[in-house]
N, C-alpha and C positions, 0 to 999 in steps of 0.2 A: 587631162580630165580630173587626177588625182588632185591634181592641185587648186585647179578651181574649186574641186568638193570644200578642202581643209580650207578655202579662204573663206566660202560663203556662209562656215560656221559662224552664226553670232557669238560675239563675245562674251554675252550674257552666259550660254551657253558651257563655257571653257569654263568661264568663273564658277558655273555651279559645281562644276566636279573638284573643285578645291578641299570645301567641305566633306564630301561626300566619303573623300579618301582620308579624312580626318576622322570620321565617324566610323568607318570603315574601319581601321588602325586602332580606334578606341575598343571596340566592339572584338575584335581577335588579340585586344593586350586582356581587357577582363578573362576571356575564357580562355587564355593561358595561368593570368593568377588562379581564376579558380580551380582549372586543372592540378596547377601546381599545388595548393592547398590541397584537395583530394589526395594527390600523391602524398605529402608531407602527412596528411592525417591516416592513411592508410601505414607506412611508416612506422608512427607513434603509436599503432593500434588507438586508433579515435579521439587520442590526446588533446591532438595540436589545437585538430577544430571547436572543441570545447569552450562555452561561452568567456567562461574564469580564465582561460587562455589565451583568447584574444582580447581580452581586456588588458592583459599583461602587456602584450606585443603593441597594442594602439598607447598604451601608456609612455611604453618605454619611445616614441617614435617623435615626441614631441621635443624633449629639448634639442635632440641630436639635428632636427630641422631646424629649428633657430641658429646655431651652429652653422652649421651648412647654407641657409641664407647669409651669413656676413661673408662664408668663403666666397659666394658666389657675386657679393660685390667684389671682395678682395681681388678674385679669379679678371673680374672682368675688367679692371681698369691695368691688367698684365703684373701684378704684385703678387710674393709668395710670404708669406710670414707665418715661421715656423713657432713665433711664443703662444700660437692661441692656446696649448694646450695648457701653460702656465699661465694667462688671465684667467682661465676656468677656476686653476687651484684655487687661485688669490678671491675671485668676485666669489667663489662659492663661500668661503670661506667667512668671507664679507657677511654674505648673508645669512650663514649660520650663526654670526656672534651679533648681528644685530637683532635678526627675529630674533634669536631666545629675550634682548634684551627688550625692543618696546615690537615686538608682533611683528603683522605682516607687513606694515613701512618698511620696517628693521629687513624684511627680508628681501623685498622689491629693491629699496632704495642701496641697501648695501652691494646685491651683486651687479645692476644696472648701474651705479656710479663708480665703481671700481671698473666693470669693464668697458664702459666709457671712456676712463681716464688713460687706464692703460693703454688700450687699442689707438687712441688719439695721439698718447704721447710716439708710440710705433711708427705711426702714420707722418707727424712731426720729424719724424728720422728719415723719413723714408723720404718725404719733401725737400730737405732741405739738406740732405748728406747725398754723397754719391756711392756711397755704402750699398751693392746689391741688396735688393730688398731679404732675399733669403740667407745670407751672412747676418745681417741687419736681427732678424727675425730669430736664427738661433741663438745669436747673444743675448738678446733680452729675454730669450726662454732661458737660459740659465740665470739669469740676474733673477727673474719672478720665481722661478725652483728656490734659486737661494735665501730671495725673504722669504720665503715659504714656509722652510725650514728654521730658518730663523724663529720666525714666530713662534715652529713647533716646540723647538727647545727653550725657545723663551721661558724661565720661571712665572714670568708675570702673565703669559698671552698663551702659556699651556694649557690650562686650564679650560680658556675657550674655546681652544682649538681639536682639543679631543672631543669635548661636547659633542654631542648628535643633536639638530633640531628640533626642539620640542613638535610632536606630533601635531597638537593643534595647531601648529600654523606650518602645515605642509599638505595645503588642501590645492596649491596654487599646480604641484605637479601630480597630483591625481585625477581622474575623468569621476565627474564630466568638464572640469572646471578646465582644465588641463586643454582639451577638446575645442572648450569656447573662445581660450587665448588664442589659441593656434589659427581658428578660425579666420578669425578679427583682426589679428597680424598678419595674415594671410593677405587678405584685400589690401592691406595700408604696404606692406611690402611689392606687391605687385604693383601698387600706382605710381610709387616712390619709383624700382625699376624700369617698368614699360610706356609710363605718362606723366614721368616730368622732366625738365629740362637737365635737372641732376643727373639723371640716371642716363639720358641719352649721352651730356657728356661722357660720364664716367664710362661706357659702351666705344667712345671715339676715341676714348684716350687708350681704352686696351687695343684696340684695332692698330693706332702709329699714334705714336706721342707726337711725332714732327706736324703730322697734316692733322691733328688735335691742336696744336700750336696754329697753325695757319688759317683753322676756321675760326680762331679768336677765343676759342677756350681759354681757359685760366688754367693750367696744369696745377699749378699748388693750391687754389680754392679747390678745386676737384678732390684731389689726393685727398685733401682736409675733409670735404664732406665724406668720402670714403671712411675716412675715421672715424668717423660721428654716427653716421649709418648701423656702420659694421660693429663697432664699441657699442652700440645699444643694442643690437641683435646677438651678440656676443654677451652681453648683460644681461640679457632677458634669460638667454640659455646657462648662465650661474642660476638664477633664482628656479629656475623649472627646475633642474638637475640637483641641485641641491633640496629643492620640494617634494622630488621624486626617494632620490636616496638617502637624507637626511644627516649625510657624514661627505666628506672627500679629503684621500688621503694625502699626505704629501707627498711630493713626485722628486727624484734627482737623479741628476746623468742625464740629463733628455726625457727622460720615459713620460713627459708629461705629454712628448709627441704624440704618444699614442691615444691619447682622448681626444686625437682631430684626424684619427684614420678613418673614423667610423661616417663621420660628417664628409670626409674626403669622397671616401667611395659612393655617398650619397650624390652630393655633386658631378662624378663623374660619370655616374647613372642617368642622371637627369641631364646633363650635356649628351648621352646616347639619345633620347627619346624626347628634346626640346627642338625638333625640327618638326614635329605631331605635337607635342605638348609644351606649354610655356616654362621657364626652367624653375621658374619659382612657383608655378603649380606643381610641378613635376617631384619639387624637392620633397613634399610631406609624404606622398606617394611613396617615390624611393625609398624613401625613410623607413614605410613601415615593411616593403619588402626588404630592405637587409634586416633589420630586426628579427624577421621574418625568420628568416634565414637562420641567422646566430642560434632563436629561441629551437630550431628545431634542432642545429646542433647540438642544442647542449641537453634538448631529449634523448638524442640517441649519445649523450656519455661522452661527446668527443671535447675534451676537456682543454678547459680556457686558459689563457695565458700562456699557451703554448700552440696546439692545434689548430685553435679558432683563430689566434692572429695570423696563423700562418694564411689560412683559409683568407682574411680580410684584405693581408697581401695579397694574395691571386686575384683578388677579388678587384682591388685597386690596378695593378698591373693590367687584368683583361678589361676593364670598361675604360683605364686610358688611351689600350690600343685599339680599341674597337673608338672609340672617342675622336681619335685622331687618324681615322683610317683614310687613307688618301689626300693627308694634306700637306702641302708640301715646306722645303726648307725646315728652318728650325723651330722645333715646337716649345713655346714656355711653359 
């Protein structure tokens, strides 16, 4: 009898509770943020939640999501490349010596065509060398540290490169401007991912290269658009981060890894909660809860460069293992 009940449910029926348990899930993730918030403002004694304070935290939340969308092409066609955090150096860098020089072209066109080129040329390695992508990834992060530095001590390119942004034309990473890209990129990012043919490859080639190969993909056209993708999303996040902070310093020894921990743990935030949420809505979201996070650390004094990385470690470690919780063989 039980089973005839469960069969004569309409299907119409089943399908409706799909939603239901999405909305459902949306509605008890809000009133955990808000909760959370309360606590964090209680904390601060009424700090956090101050208007001037969250303006800070929605600020800072935007380039770190540009960022974090190109890992999430990167992530998804099964590649790891460790130089992003040296493109950042370079395209910021770009952008600072161009705006001062003819405005905000100078600063659009500088960090978006620098980390266009680099990110492609990466991608170019990663195609066509048999070179793991993550070997791959940390040599060319020491090659972009080294012209970095180069440039710094350059007589002729020092100059530049100590400069700060001129103020007027760093409206690009302040709100609400700030806000309105993020917006706007948002939509084109998700159509690009979820409804076009690129994006479904690039999702077949992270699943198995081989049966990627066998439904007639083109694995090196892929990889290549992967560069293109990720190299302007990657570019955009020089010009925001640069429009936000108006300086970036030079990075050596690796340490430039650390400007793509923060975009990591975003990502691996939003791989927890893209089974409910799509991962590229998800990412701006995450975004501004770790922010979130850091901003309230660093009210209550627990000081950075030390404590908070450590924290952004734990932080990386638990949403990978909660991320990959039950799945089996080897994880990439």
């Amino acid at each position: 009898m039980q089973e005839e009940k469960i069969r004569s449910i309409p299907s119409g029926q089943a399908a409706e509770r799909k939603p239901m348990s999405v909305w459902l899930f949306a509605l008890i993730f809000i009133a955990v943020l808000v909760l959370a918030g309360l606590l964090f403002n209680t904390l601060t004694d009424g700090k956090f939640m101050t208007w001037d304070n969250i303006k800070v935290i929605v600020s800072h939340t935007v380039y770190p999501a540009f960022v974090a969308w190109g890992l999430c092409f990167l992530f998804a066609c099964g590649y790891t490349d460790m130089s992003i955090g040296g493109v950042l150096v370079l395209g910021s860098f770009a952008a600072c010596v161009l705006g001062n020089w003819i405005g905000y072209p100078g600063v659009i066109i500088g960090g978006v065509v620098i980390g266009l080129i680099l990110v492609f040329i990466n991608f170019n390695i990663f195609a066509f060398t048999r070179i793991p992508s993550w070997i791959a990834g940390i040599s060319l992060g020491l090659v972009y540290e080294a012209v970095a530095v180069m440039l710094k001590i350059n007589p002729t390119s020092k100059p530049y490169i100590d400069t700060q942004l001129n103020m007027e034309f760093r409206s690009l990473g302040k709100l609400p401007l700030s806000i309105v890209i993020l917006l706007i990129c948002l939509v084109i990012v998700y159509i690009i991912y979820n409804r076009t043919t690129v994006g479904l490859n690039i999702r077949a080639l992270g699943g198995n290269k081989d049966v990627a190969k066998a439904m007639g993909i083109n694995v090196t056209r892929t990889l290549l658009a992967v560069g293109l993708i990720c190299g302007l999303l990657i570019g955009m996040g020089c010009v925001l981060q640069e429009s936000l902070n108006g300086r970036t310093t030079v990075k050596t020894g690796l340490t430039s890894m650390a400007m793509v921990f923060q975009p990591m743990a975003i990502v691996l935030l939003s791989q927890i909660l893209q089974k409910k949420i799509n991962i590229i809505i998800a990412v701006p979201i995450c975004s501004f809860i770790i922010y979130a996070v850091f901003n309230l650390l660093t009210m209550l004094n627990v000081p950075s460069g030390t404590l908070q990385e450590a924290f952004l470690g734990g932080f990386i470690i638990l949403f990978g293992v909660i991320g990959q919780w039950g799945a089996k063989g080897v994880v990439k």
